[in-house]
C-alpha positions as CSV (number, residue, x, y, z in Angstrom):
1,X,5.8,-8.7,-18.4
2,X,7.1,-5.0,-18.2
3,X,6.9,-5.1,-14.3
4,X,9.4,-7.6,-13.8
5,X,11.7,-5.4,-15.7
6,X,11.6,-2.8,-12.5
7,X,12.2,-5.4,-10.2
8,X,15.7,-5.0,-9.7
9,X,15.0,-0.9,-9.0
10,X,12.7,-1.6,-6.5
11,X,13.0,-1.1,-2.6
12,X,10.6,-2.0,-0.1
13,X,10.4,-6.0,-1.2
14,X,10.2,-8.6,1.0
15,X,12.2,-12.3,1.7
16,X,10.0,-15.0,1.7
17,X,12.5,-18.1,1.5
18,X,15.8,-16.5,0.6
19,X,13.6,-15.1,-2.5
20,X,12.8,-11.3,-2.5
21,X,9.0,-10.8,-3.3
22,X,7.8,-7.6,-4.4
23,X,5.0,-5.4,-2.8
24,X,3.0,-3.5,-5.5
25,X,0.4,-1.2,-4.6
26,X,-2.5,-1.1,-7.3
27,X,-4.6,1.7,-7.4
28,X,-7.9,2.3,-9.6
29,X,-11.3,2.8,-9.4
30,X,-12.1,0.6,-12.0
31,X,-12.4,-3.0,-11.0
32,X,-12.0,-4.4,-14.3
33,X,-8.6,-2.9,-15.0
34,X,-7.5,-3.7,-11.3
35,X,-8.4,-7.4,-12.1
36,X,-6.7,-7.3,-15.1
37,X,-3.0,-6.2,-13.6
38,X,-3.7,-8.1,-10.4
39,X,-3.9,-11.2,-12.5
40,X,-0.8,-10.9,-14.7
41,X,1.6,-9.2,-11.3
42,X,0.4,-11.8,-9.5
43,X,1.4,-14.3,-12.1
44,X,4.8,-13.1,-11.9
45,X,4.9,-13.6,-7.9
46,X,4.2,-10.4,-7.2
47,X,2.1,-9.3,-3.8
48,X,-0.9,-7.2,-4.7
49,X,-2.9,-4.5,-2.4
50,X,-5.5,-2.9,-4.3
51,X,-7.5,0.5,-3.3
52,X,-10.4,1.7,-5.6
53,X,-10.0,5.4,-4.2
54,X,-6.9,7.9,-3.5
55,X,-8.0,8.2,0.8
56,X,-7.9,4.4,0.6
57,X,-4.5,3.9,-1.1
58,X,-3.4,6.6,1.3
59,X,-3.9,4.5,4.2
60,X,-2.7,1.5,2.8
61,X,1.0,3.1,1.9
62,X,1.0,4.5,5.6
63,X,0.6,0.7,6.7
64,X,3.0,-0.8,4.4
65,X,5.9,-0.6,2.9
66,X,5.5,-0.7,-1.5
67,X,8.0,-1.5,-3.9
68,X,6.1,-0.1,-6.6
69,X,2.6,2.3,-6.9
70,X,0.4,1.8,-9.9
71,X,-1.5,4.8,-10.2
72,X,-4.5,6.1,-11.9
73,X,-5.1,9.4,-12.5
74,X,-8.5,10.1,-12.7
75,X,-10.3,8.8,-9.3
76,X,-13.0,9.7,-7.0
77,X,-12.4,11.4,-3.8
78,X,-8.7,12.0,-4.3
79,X,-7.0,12.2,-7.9
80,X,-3.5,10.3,-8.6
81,X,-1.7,13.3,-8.6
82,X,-2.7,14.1,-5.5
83,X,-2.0,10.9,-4.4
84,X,1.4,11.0,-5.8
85,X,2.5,14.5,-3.8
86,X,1.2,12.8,-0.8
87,X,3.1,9.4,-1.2
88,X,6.3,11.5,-2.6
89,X,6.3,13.4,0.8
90,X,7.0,10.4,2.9
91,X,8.1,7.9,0.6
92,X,11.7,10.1,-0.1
C-alpha cells in the first residue's frame, strides 16, 4: 500500500494502545473513488474523514488534526488547489 510508506513522515496521528494511528483526510466528490481509498486505508488501520466538496473538507481540517490530505483537484464549490492554499495557511 503506498500510504503506509508516508506513515513514518506524518504528524498529527494519534495513540490508541501504545500504537500511533494515522488520521487521513479524504477528499473527492466522487463517491466511488472515496470508497475505493477508504477501503484499502482503512485496511491498513488507518482513520478516514471523508468530504465530497472543498467548504466541507475545510471544516473538517479546522476540527481536526490530519496526518495526511488526499486531495482532488477538480471539485464543486471549492477546487483542490484552493483547498490546498487554504489548509497550507494554517497547517505550517
Amino acid at each position: 500500500m503506498w500510504l503506509l510508506g508516508f506513515s513514518f513522515l506524518l504528524t498529527g496521528s494519534k495513540k490508541v494502545a501504545g500504537i500511533e494511528k494515522v488520521r487521513i483526510l479524504l477528499v473527492d466528490d466522487e463517491e466511488r473513488i472515496r470508497e475505493m481509498i477508504r477501503e484499502y486505508t482503512s485496511l491498513e488501520g488507518y482513520d478516514i474523514d471523508e468530504a465530497s466538496d472543498g467548504i466541507e473538507a475545510l471544516n473538517l481540517f479546522k476540527q481536526q488534526k490530519y496526518s495526511l490530505v488526499i486531495l482532488d483537484v477538480m471539485m464543486p464549490k471549492m477546487d483542490g488547489w484552493s483547498v490546498c492554499r487554504e489548509i497550507r495557511k494554517t497547517s505550517q
